[in-house]
C-alpha positions in Angstrom: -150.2 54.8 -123.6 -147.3 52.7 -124.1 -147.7 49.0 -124.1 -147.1 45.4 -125.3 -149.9 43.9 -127.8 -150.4 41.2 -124.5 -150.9 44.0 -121.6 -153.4 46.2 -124.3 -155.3 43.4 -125.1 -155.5 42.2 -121.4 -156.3 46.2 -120.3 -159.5 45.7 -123.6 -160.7 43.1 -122.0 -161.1 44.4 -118.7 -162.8 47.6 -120.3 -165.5 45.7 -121.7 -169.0 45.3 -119.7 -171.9 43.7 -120.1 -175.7 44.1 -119.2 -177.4 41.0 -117.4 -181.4 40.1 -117.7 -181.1 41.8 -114.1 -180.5 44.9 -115.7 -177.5 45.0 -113.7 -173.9 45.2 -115.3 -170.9 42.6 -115.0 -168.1 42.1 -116.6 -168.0 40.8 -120.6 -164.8 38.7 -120.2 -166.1 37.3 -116.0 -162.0 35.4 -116.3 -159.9 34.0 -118.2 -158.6 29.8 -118.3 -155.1 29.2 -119.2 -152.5 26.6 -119.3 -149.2 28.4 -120.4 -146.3 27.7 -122.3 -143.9 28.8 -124.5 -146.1 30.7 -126.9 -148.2 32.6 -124.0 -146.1 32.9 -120.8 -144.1 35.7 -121.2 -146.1 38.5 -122.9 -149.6 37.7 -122.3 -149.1 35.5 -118.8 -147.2 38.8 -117.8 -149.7 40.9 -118.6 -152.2 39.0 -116.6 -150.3 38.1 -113.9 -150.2 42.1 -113.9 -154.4 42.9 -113.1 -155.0 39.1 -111.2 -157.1 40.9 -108.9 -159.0 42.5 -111.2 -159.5 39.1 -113.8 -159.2 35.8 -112.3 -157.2 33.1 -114.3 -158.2 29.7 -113.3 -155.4 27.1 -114.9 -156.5 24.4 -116.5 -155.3 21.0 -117.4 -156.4 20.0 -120.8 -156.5 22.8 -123.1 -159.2 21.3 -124.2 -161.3 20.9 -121.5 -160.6 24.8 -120.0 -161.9 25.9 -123.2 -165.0 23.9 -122.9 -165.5 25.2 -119.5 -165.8 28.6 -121.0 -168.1 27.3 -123.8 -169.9 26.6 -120.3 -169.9 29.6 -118.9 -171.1 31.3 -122.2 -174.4 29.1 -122.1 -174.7 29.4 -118.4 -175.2 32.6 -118.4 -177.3 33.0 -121.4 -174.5 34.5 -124.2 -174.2 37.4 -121.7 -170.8 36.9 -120.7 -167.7 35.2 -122.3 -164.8 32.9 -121.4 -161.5 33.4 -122.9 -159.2 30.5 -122.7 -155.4 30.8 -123.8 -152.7 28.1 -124.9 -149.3 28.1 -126.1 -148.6 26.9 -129.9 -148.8 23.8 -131.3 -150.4 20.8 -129.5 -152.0 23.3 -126.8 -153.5 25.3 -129.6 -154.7 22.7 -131.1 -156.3 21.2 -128.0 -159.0 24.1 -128.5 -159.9 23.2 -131.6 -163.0 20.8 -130.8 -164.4 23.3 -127.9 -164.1 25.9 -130.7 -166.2 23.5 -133.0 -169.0 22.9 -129.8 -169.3 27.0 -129.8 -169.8 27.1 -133.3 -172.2 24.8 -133.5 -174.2 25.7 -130.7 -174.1 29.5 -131.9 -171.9 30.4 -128.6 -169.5 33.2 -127.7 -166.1 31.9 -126.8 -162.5 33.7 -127.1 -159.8 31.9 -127.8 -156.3 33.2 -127.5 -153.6 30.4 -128.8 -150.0 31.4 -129.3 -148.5 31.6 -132.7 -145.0 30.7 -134.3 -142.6 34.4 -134.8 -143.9 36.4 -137.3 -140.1 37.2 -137.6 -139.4 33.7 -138.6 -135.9 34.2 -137.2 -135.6 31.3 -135.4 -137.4 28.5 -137.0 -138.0 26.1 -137.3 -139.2 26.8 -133.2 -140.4 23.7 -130.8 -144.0 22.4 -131.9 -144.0 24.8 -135.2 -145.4 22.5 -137.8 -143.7 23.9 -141.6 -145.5 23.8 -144.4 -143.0 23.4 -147.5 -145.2 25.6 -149.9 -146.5 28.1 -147.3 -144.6 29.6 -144.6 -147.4 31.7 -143.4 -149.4 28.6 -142.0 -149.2 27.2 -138.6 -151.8 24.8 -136.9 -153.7 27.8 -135.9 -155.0 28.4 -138.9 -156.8 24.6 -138.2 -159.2 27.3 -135.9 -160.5 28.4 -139.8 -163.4 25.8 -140.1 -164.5 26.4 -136.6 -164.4 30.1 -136.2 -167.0 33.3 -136.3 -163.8 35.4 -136.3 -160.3 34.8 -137.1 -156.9 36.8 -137.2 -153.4 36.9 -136.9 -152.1 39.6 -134.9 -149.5 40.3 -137.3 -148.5 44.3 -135.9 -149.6 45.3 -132.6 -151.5 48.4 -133.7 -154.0 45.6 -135.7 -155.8 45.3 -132.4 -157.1 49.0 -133.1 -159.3 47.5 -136.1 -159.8 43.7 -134.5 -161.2 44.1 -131.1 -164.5 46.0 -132.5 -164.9 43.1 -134.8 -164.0 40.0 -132.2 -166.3 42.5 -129.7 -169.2 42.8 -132.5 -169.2 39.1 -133.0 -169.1 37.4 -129.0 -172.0 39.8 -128.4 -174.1 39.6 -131.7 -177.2 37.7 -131.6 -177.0 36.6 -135.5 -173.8 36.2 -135.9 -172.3 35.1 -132.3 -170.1 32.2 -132.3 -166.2 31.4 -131.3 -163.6 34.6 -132.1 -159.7 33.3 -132.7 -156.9 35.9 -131.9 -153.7 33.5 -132.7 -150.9 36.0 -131.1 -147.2 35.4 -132.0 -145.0 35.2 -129.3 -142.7 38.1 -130.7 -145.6 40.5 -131.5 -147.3 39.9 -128.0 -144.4 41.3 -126.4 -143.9 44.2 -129.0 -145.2 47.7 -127.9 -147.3 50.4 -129.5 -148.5 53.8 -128.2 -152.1 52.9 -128.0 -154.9 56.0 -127.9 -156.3 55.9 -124.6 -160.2 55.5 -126.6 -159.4 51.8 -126.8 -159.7 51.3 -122.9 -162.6 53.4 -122.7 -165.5 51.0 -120.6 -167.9 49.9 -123.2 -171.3 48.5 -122.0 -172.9 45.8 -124.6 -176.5 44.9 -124.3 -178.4 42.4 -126.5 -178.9 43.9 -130.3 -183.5 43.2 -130.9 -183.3 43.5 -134.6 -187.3 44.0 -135.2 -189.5 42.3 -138.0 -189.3 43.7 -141.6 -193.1 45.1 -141.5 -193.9 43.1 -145.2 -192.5 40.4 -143.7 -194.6 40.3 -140.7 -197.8 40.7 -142.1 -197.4 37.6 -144.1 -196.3 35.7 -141.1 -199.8 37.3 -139.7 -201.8 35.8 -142.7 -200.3 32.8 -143.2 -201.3 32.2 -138.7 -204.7 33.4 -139.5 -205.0 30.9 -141.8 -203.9 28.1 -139.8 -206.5 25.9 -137.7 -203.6 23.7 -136.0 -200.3 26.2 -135.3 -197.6 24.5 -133.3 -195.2 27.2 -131.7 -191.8 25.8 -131.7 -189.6 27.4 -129.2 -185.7 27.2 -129.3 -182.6 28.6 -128.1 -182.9 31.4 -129.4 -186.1 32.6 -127.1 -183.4 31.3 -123.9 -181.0 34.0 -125.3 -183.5 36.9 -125.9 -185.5 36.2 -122.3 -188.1 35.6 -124.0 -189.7 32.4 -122.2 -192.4 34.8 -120.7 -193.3 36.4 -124.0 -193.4 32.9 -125.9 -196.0 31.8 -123.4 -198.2 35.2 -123.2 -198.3 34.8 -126.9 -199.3 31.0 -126.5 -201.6 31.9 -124.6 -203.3 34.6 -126.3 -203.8 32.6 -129.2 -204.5 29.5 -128.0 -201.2 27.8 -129.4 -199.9 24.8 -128.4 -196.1 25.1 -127.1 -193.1 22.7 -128.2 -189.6 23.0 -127.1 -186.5 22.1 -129.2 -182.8 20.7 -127.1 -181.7 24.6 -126.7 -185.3 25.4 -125.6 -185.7 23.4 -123.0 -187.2 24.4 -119.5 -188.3 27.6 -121.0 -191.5 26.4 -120.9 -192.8 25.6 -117.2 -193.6 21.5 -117.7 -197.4 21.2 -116.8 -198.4 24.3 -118.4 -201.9 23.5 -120.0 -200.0 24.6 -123.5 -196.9 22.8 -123.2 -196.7 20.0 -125.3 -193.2 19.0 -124.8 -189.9 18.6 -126.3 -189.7 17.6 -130.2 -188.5 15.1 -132.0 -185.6 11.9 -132.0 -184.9 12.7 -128.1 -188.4 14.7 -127.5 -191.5 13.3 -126.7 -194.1 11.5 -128.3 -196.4 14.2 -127.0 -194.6 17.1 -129.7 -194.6 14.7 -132.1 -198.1 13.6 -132.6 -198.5 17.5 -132.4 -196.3 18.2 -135.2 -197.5 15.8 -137.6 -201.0 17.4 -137.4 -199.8 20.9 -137.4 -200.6 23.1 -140.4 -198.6 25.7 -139.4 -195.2 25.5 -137.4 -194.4 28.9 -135.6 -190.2 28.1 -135.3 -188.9 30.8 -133.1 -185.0 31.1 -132.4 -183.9 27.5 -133.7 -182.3 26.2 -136.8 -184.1 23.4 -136.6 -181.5 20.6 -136.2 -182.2 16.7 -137.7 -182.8 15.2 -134.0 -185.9 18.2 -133.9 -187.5 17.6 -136.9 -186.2 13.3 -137.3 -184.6 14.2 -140.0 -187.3 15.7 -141.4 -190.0 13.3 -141.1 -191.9 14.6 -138.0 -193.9 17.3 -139.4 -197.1 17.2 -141.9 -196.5 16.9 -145.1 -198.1 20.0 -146.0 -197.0 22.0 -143.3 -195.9 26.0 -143.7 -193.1 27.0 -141.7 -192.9 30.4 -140.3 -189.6 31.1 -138.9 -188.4 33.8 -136.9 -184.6 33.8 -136.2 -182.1 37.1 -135.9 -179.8 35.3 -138.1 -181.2 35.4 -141.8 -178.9 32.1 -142.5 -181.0 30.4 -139.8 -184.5 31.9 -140.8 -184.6 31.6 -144.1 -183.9 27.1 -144.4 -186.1 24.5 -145.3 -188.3 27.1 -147.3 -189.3 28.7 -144.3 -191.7 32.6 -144.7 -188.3 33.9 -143.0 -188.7 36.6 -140.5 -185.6 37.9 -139.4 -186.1 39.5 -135.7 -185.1 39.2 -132.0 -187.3 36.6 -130.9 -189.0 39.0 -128.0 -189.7 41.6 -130.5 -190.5 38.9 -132.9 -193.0 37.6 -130.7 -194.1 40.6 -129.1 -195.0 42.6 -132.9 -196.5 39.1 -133.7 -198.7 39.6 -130.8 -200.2 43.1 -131.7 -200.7 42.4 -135.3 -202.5 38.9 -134.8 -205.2 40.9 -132.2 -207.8 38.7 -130.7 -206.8 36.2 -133.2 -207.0 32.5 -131.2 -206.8 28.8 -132.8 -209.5 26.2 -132.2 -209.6 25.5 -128.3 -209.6 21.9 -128.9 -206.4 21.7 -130.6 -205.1 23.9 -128.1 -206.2 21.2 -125.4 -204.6 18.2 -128.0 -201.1 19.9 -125.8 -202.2 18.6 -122.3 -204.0 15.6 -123.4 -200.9 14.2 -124.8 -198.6 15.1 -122.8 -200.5 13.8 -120.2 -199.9 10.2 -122.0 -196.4 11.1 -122.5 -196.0 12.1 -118.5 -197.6 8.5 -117.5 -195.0 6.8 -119.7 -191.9 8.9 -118.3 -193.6 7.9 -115.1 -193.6 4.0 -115.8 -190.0 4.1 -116.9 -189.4 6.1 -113.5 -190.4 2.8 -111.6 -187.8 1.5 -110.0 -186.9 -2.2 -110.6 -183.9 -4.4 -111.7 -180.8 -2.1 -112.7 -180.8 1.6 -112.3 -181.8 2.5 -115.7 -181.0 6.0 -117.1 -184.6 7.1 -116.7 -184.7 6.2 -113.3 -181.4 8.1 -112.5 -182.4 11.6 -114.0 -186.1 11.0 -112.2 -183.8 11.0 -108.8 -182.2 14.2 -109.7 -184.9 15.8 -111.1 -187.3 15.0 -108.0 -184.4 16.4 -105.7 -183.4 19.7 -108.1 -184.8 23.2 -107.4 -185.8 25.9 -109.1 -182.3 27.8 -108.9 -180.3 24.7 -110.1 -179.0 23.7 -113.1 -178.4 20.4 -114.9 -176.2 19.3 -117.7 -175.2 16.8 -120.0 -174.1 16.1 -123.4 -173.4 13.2 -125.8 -174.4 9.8 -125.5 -177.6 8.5 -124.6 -178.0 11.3 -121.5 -179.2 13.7 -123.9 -182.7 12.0 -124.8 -182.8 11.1 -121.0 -183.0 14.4 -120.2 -184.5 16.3 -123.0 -187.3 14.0 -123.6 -187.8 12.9 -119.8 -187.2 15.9 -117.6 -189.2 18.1 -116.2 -188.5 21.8 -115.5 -188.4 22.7 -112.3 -187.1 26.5 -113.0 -186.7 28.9 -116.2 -183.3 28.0 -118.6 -182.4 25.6 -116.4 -180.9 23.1 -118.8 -177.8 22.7 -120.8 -178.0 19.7 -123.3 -174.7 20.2 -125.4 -176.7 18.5 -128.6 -175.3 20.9 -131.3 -171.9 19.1 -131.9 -172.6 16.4 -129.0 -169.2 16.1 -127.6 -168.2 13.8 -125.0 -166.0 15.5 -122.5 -168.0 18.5 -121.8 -170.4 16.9 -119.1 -167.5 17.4 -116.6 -165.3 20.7 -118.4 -168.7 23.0 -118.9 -170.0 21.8 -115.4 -166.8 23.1 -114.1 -167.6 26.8 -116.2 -171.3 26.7 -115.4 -170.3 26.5 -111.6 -168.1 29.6 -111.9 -171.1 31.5 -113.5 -174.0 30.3 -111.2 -172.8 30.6 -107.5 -176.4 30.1 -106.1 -177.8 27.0 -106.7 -176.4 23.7 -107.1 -175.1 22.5 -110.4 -175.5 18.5 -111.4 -174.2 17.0 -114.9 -175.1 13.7 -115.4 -172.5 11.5 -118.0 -171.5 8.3 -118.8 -168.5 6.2 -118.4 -167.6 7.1 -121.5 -167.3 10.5 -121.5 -165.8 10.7 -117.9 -162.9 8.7 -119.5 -162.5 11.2 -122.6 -162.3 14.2 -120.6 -162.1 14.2 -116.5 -158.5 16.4 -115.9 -161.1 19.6 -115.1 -162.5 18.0 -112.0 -158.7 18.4 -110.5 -159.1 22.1 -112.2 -162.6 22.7 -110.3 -161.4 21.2 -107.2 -158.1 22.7 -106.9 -159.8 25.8 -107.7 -162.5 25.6 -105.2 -166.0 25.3 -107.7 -168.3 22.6 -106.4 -171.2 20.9 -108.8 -172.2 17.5 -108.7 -171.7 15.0 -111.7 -173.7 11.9 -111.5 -171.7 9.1 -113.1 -173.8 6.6 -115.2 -171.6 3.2 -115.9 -172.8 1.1 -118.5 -169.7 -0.8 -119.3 -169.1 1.2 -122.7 -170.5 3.2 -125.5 -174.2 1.9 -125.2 -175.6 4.2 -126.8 -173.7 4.0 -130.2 -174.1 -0.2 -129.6 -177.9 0.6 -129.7 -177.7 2.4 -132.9 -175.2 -0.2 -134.3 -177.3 -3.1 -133.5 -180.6 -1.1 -134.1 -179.5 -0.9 -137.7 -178.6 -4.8 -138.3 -175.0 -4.3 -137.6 -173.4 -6.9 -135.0 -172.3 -5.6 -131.5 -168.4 -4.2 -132.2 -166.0 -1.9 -130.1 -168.8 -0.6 -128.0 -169.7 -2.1 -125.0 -166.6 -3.5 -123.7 -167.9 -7.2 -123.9 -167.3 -6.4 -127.2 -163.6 -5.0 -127.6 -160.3 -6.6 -128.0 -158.6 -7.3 -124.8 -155.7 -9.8 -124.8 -157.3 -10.7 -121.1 -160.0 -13.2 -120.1 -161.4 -10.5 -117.8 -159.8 -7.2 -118.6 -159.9 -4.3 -116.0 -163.0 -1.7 -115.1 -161.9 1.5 -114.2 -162.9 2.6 -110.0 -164.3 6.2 -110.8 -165.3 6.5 -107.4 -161.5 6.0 -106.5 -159.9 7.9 -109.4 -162.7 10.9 -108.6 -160.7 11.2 -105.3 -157.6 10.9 -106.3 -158.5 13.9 -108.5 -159.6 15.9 -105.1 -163.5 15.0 -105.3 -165.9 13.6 -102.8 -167.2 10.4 -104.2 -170.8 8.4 -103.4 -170.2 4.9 -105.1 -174.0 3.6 -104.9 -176.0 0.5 -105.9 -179.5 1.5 -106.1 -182.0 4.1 -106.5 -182.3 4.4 -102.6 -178.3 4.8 -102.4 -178.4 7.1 -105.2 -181.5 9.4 -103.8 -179.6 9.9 -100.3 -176.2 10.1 -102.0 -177.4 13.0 -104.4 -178.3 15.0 -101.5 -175.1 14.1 -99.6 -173.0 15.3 -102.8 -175.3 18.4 -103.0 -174.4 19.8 -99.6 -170.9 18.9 -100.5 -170.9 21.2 -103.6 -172.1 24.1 -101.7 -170.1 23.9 -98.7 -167.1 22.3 -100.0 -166.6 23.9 -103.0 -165.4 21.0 -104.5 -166.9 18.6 -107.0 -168.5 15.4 -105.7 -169.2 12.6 -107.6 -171.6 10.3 -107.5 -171.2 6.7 -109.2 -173.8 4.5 -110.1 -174.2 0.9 -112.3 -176.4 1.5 -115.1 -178.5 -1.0 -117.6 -176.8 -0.8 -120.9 -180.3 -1.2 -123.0 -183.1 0.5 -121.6 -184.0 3.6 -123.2 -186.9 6.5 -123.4 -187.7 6.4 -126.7 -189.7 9.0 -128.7 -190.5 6.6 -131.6 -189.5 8.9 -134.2 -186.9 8.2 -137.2 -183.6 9.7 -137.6 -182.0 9.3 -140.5 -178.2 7.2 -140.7 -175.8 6.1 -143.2 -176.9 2.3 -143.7 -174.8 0.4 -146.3 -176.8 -0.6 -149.3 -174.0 -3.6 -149.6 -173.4 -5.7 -146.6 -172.3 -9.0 -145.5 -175.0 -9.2 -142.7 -179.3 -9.6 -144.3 -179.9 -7.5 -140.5 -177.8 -4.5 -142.4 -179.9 -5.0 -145.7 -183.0 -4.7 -144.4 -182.1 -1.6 -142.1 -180.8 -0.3 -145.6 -184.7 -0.9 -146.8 -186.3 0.7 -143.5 -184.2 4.1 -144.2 -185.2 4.2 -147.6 -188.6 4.0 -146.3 -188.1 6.7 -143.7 -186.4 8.6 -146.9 -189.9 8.7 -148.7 -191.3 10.5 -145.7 -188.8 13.5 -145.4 -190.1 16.7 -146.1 -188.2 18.7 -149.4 -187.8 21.9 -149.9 -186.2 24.3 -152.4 
């Protein structure tokens, strides 16, 4: 059929389906976020204006921040379906660049459709093309390079015929999924081909479960059999399969305890006997006096990330890592008896071949025992007294949460609030965007994650911080009509990165705002509450833990019978943390003008001589 290279990629996208955990089907591509311009209107916002019905476009208002909010949805609904976000050239395109990078990092599918200058090159130089004197053939797309599973030009309009399998195989690939890049010049989106019929044809894709090479697997069996303290390490890669149930049957069988890395968390119901909690920097000090006795570490569906294993330091010395991963590059790090395999199937052949295999029982009970130390401390920091503390915020929320909701954060100190201090209240439940840690997605991927789970409530907790980086999408969700609730933690600057600045001898600087240049003697605070509604929110300024308890349930029914974002605003203490005790490794100057810098320098070289090497 005869049509433009915008309307037949539009008409592929709507062709392609996707299998949910349900076993139900649903679309791949669930909508599409777009802010148009010059580079997109025409071709492709003509061909979508064209099936509207058929696949909702919800406009955004930072290119940035709509693109994040289809990183959101990606996670949300476990890689099953994918958000496609669209821009025009230049500054839009470029926009997308860092929610690209968070996809990458955090192995996510996400389509990305920026305009392109002419491939014609008869009019330029156009608005917002950047020339490069030596090479005509770059524009700022090609910035997408470094961040991208999947990246191409769409040079000819019959290219599509050999691209769309490929930017298909990758969103939906378990080892290889991450971000695909279509840059589409304006001239060839509006150019026509006669396109066979065979490209439109509905296409159902369901989760690839490479099994375990056989050779492979029977060493991971001996090397377990060996063991007499295994640690199973589950990560985001168990979320993905739906393998939660499987990881604890196995735990089970064998007597093993269970940690959970960032991506793995609530997979593991919180007072299961075998659940010894979340690992490492932001974890628990539960995990980690597990892994530094562990023998054997069973590392299912993670990569194993430096706030996991602090930087290295947090397992035994002589530990033996088993690793099973679906992506080889994963599996195969930190020396690692690599077992490449879908971590169900992983788990499931592990199962069978390890028979009535168990590990001591009273290692197994170590799990309970200290999380049960771990639990008493969260609960201590839970206490209320003084200012609301970050502890004693996410305790609110996570008393008040259900089993169908869904909480969120992301850079900052948030993260080890939540990973090391909440407890699951419901399966996948969690979304701690810890891979690249980028503040502005609290707010943008709430706003995607409330598209993609209608029952429930979703809550994303953030600091004042991030709300000023990134807080256009709460006009986008509210103008829209998607209601979540983001808890707003102000602590008068970047406390977090003042903690690790003075933590490591340096003197407080450009952090908290006590500490920046202002020309004024008292310089201003931003209202969120009032900006929040400006933006078309509900808003629930509180003072205290009581406020905040009956405001989180007031912003709750708002969500779901509003449809509109409400925010909730609280003060927060600046320096009170949950802390794991565990060491991450920083860049400390060997040469400074400050003997609190030296001797940091001295403590990392001490934490250096405790990392684990391997070829």
């Amino acid at each position: 059929m005869r049509l433009t290279t915008a309307q037949a990629l539009v008409r592929w996208l709507r062709a392609q389906r996707t299998e949910l955990p349900t076993g139900t089907q649903a679309p791949l591509f669930p909508g599409v976020f777009a802010i148009f311009g010059h580079g997109n209107v025409l071709a492709l916002g003509n061909a979508l204006e064209e099936v509207k019905e058929a696949l909702p476009v919800w406009r955004g208002h930072n290119e940035q921040g709509m693109a994040l909010a289809a990183v959101g949805i990606a996670k949300a609904t476990h890689r099953r379906q994918v958000g496609v976000a669209t821009s025009s050239i230049g500054p839009g395109a470029l926009n997308m660049v860092t929610a690209a990078g968070v996809a990458h990092a955090n192995r996510l599918p996400l389509l990305l459709l920026p305009g392109d200058t002419f491939t014609s090159r008869a009019p330029d130089p156009v608005l917002q093309q950047v020339e490069h004197f030596g090479d005509p053939t770059t524009t700022v797309n090609d910035a997408f390079r470094a961040v991208s599973r999947y990246f191409d030009r769409i040079t000819r309009p019959e290219q599509l015929l050999n691209t769309l399998p490929q930017a298909a195989r990758v969103l939906t690939d378990p080892a290889d999924c991450g971000p695909v890049v279509l840059a589409l010049p304006q001239d060839v989106q509006a150019e026509s081909f006669d396109f066979p019929d065979a490209l439109f044809t509905p296409v159902v894709h369901r989760p690839q479960r490479p099994r375990p090479d056989t050779r492979a697997l029977a060493d991971a069996v001996t090397t377990l059999r060996a063991a007499r303290r295994p640690l199973l390490v589950v990560g985001g890669g168990v979320r993905y399969s739906r393998a939660a149930g499987r990881a604890i049957r196995f735990a089970e069988q064998h007597a093993i305890p269970i940690a959970e890395t960032t991506a793995g968390r609530t997979e593991v119901p919180h007072d299961h006997p075998l659940h010894a909690g979340p690992l490492g920097i932001t974890g628990s000090t539960s995990a980690n006096a597990l892994a530094a006795q562990a023998d054997v570490v069973l590392a299912v569906g993670t990569r194993l990330q430096d706030f996991t294993t602090a930087s290295w330091t947090v397992f035994a010395p002589d530990v033996r890592i088993v690793s099973v991963n679906t992506a080889r590059f994963d599996a195969v790090k930190h020396g690692a008896l690599a077992v490449v395999a879908d971590a169900d199937e992983g788990l499931r052949e592990l199962t069978d071949a390890l028979g009535d295999w168990r590990a001591d029982e009273t290692w197994a009970a170590r799990a309970a025992e200290e999380r049960g130390k771990w639990d008493a401390h969260v609960d201590g920091l839970r206490t209320p007294g003084g200012t609301p503390t970050y502890a004693q915020v996410v305790g609110v929320v996570n008393e008040e949460s259900t089993p169908e909701d869904y909480v969120m954060t992301a850079s900052g100190g948030l993260p080890g609030e939540l990973i090391g201090g909440w407890r699951a209240v419901g399966e996948a439940t969690m979304d701690v965007e810890y891979g690249f840690s980028c503040m502005g997605y609290e707010l943008a991927g709430a706003w995607g994650a409330a598209i993609a789970r209608p029952d429930g409530v979703v809550t994303t907790l953030l600091g004042d911080g991030s709300y000023l980086m990134l807080n256009s999408e709460l006009f986008s969700a509210a103008f829209a009509g998607h209601g979540f609730v983001a808890v707003v933690c102000d602590n008068d600057g970047y406390a977090v990165i003042h903690r690790l600045q003075t933590g490591q001898g340096g003197a407080g600087f450009n952090n908290l705002y006590d500490d920046v240049r202002s020309a004024h003697a008292r310089p201003p605070r931003t209202d969120f509450a009032a900006h929040a509604a400006a933006m078309g929110c509900a808003t629930f300024p509180v003072d205290d833990l009581d406020g905040l308890r009956d405001a989180y349930r007031q912003a709750r029914e708002v969500a779901k019978t509003e449809h509109r974002p409400a925010v909730v605003v609280i003060r927060t203490h600046p320096s009170a943390w949950t802390d794991a005790g565990a060491w991450w490794e920083v860049g400390v100057p060997d040469v400074a003008h400050r003997p609190e810098i030296t001797a940091a320098h001295d403590e990392v070289a001490a934490g250096k001589a405790k990392q684990l090497r391997y070829l």
